[in-house]
N, C-alpha and C positions, 0 to 999 in steps of 0.2 A: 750758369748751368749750360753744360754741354748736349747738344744733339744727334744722335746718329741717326744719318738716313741714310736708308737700303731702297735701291733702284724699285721702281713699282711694276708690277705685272698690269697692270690696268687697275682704273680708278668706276666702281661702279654704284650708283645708287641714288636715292636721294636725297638733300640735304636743306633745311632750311638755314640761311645767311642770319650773322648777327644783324643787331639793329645798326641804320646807317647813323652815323656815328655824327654828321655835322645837323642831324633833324636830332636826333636824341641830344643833343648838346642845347640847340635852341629851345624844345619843349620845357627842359625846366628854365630855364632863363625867362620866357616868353610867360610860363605859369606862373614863374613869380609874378610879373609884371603886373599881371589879369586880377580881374577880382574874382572872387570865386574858386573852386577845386577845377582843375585841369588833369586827368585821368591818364596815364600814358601804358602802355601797351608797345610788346616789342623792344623794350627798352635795349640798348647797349651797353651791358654791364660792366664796361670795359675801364680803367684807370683812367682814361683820359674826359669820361664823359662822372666819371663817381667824383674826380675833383672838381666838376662843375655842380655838382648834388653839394658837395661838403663848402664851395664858395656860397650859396645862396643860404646854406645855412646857417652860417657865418653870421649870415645878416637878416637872422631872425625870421628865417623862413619856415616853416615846418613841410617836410616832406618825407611821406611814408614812403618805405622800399620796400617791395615785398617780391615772389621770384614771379607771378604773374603782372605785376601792372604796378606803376608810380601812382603816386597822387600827390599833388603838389596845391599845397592850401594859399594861393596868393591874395595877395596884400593892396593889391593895385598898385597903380606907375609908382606914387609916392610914398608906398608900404618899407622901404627897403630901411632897416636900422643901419647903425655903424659896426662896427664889428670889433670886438674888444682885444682882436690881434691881427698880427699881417696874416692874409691871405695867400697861400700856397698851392698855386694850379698844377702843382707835380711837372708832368713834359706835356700839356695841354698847352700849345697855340694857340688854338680856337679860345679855350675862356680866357688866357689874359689879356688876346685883340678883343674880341666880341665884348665881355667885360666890363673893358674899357671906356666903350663909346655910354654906357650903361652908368659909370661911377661917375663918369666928367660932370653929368647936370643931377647928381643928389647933394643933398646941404649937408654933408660930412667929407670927411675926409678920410680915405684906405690907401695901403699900402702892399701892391702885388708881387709875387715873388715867385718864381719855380725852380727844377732841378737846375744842372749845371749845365744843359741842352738849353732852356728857355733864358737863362740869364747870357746865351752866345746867341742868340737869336732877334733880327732887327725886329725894334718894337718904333723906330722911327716914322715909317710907311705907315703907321696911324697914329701918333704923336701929332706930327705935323696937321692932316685935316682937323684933327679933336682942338688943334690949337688953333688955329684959325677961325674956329666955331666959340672960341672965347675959353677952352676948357685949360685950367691949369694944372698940368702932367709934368712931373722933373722925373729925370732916370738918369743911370750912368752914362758916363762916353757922350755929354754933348745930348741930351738926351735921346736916346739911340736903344741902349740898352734897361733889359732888368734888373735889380728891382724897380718898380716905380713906386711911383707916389702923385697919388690925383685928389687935388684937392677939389670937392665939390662946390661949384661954380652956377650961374644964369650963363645959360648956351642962349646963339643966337644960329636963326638959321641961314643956311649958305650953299651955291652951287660947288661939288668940288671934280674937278676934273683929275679923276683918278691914272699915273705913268702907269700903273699897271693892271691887268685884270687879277682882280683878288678878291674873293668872295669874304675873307676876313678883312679886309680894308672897306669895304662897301658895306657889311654889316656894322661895323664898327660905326660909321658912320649915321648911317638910318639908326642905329638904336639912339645917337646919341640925339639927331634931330626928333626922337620922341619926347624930349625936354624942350625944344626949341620954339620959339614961335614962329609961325607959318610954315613955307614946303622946302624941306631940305632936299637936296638933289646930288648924286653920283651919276657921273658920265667914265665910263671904262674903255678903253681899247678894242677890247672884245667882251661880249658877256663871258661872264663868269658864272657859277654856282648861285642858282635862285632859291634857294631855300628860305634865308632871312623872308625876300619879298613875299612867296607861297603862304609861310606860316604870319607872318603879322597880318597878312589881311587874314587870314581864316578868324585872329584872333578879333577882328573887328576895325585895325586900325587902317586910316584913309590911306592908302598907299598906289603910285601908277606905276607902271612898267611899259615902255616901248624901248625895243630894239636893248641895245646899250646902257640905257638912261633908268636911274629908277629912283623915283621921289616916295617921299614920307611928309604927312602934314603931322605939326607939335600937337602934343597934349592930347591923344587917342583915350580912352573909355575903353581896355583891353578886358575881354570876358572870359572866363577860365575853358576849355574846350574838351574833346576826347582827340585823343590821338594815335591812332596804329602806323609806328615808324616800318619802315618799309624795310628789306636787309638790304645792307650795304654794297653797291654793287664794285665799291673800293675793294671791300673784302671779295666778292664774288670773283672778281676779276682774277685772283691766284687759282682757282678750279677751272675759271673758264682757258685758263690759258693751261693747266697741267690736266684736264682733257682735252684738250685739245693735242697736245705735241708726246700726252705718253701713249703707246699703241692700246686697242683694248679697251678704250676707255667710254662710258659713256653716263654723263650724270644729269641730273632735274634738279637745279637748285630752284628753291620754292619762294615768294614773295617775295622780287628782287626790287629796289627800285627804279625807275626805268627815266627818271628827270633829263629831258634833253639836256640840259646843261651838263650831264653827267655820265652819258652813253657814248663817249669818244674810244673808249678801251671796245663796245661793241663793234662800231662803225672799223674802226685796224684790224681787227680778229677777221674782220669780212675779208677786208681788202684784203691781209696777208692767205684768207682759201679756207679757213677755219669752218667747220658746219655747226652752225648754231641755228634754233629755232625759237621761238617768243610763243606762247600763248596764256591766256587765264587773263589777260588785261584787266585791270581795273582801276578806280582813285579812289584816293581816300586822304580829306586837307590838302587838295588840289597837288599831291605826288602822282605820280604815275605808278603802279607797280605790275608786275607780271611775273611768272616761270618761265626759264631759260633752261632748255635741255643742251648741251654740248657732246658733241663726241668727236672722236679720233680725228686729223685729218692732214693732210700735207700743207704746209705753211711754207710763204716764200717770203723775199724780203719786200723792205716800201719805205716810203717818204712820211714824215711826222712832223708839221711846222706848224707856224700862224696860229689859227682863230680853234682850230681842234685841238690845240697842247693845254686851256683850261680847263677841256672837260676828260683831260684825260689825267693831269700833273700829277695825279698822287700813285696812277697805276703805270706810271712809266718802269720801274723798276722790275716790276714781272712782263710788262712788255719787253723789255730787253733781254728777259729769258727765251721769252718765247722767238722773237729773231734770233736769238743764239741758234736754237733749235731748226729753223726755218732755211730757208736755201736762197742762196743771195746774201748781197749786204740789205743791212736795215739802217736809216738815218733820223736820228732826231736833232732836231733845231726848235730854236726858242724856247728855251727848258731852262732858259738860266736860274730861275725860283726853285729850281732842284740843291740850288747851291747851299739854300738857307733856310731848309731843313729838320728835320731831327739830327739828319748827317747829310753831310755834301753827297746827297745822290749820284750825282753821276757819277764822282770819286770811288763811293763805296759798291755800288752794282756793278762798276767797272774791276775793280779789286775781287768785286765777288767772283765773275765769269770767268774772270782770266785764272783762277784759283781751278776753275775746270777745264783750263785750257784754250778756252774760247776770245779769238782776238778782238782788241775793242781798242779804239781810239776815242779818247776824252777831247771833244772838241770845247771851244769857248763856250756854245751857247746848246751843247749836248751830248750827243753819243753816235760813234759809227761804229755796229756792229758785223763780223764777216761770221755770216752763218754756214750752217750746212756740213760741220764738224760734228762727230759728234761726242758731249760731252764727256772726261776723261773721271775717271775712279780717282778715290783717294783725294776729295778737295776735303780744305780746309776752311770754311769762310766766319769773318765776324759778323755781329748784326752792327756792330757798333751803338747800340742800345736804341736803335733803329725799326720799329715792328715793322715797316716792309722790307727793308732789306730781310730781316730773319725768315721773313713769308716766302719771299722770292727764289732765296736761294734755298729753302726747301725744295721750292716746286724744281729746282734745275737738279735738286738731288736726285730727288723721285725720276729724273729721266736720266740722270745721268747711265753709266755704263759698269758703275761700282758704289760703293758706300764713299759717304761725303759726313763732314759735321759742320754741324751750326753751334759757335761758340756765342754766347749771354743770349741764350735760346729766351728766354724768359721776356723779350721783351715785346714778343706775340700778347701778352696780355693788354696792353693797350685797349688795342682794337677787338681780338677776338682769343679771348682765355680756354676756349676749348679748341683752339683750331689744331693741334697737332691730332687730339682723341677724334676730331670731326673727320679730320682727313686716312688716319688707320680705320675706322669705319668703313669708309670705301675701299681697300683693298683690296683686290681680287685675291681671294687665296686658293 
């Protein structure tokens, strides 16, 4: 499916965000787990979080869909059947890492599988800890690659010192030490993405967190919960950045989530001169969430490295737009987990800009972008079946200086299926 976008006159109004996509991912996973019904709210009806719905069903789970709220009838830790075929996470990374650590200690054996995007995607970086925990996992390539095959095993529990920060490597891990005896423990580079930690204690299980470090003790009593997912402030982050750099513009996205671990894409917008405003704070299952009003504003360029590129990794892409936009260069470093992907990020956002003219140097470990151009008519870009790329270069369409297309437009359903209707909504006309 092809797109055409026409430059925007200003982006006005207000908008509620889909649900954040790595909490609506753990809610049913987490519900199964629990005894009892677990209620969800805000859900993210999105392909990638619906093959997490159709995995647990798989294994004999029952869980109602309805267009107000989940219910998910869990079974407790040891509820999970086997499941009478292989398992197909569609282009979901999150459930065949997260999953994973989940299949290693039940007494069956499943066989995982996704598109042709998850079977090119390293599944090693949690192979290796689950293995070491005693878990037996074979895949392709050395075991590296999808499909797998996890034979369910007695896990034992283990400190692992994680090369990288990665919130699916660390989840992977605590779920699986919820089979394990006594306290399993991850040490990361930098914090990453807290959500796992957030929701399993809400669920009840014995879990600590300091700094870097976050343990889980075995065999937790999980109880089924209510849950209101917060929007995705991954998704938010394409408004906050296409009001920000198209003139005219001023929106209120509503119940965003505000997880320190996850407001790096905030904290650049500042630096780069962006006007943005926070208020309505509140929590709910220890997230933070709040309304973000943005408007108009002159953007310059900045530095992007170290300990801020895990709470930003998935919104670098529309960050790149918006330095295209901004005056100055922009540099991102430490990004190399861009590489391995739905697509080689930097590769294809780099591919995208330059398709509007905009100079970009693909560095080893990021992106140097020369802003302060401004963007040219008549681009052509792919998503490469990519939903942020396809988001991204929308948003540089809508400022560009002519009409642009987004070819396999379709792959915005992931994350957020109404986002093209969400975003002509605000149109200025």
């Amino acid at each position: 499916m092809k797109q055409q976008i026409t430059p925007s006159k200003g982006l006005r109004g207000t908008v509620t965000i889909p649900g954040d996509k790595s909490i609506s991912h753990r809610s049913i996973m987490f519900g199964s787990l629990a005894e009892g019904d677990t209620e969800i709210t805000g859900f993210l009806y999105g392909d990638d979080c619906l093959s997490t719905v159709g995995a647990f069903r798989s294994m004999g789970i029952t869980i109602d869909v309805a267009e107000e709220k989940i219910v998910v009838h869990g079974k407790g830790l040891h509820g999970l059947q086997e499941p009478d075929n292989v398992i197909d996470v569609g282009n979901s990374g999150t459930t065949i890492r997260l999953i994973s650590g989940i299949l290693a200690g039940q007494e069956f054996n499943t066989v995982l599988t996704g598109d042709a995007s998850i079977r090119k995607r390293p599944m090693g970086r949690v192979i290796k800890p689950l293995t070491a925990m005693g878990a037996k996992i074979t895949g392709r390539q050395g075991n590296t690659l999808a499909p797998l095959c996890v034979e369910g095993t007695k896990l034992h529990a283990m400190q692992y010192q994680s090369p990288v920060a990665s919130a699916q490597v660390k989840s992977a891990v605590l779920l699986a030490g919820l089979y394990a005896d006594g306290w399993t423990e991850v040490i990361e580079p930098s914090l990453s993405r807290n959500h796992t930690e957030l929701m399993l204690q809400s669920f009840g299980a014995e879990i600590e967190s300091e700094g870097n470090r976050a343990r889980v003790k075995g065999h937790p009593r999980l109880k089924g919960q209510r849950i209101e997912v917060p929007g995705d402030i991954s998704s938010a982050a394409y408004l906050l950045v296409a009001g920000s750099i198209i003139p005219n513009s001023e929106i209120c996205l509503k119940n965003v989530g505000l997880n320190p671990t996850r407001t790096g894409i905030i904290d650049v917008l500042l630096d780069m001169g962006a006007d943005l405003t926070i208020a309505n704070t509140r929590s709910s299952g220890g997230e933070l969430m709040g309304d973000i009003t943005v408007r108009s504003a002159k953007l310059h360029g900045t530095t992007i490295a170290g300990e801020l590129i895990p709470r930003l990794v998935d919104e670098v892409p529309v960050i790149a737009v918006a330095a295209a936009c901004a005056d100055g260069v922009t540099e991102i470093h430490d990004a190399q987990e861009l590489k391995v992907k739905e697509s080689n990020r930097l590769e294809t956002v780099a591919q995208g800009l330059r398709a509007f003219g905009c100079q970009v140097d693909v560095l080893e470990d990021g992106l140097r972008i020369y802003g302060g151009v401004p963007l040219q008519a008549g681009a052509v870009c792919h998503s490469f079946g990519d939903h942020r790329i396809a988001m991204s270069m929308t948003v540089a369409g809508l400022a560009a200086q002519g009409a642009a297309e987004i070819e396999n437009f379709e792959a915005v359903s992931v994350s957020w299926p109404s986002f093209w209707t969400d975003m002509q909504a605000l149109e200025v006309r």
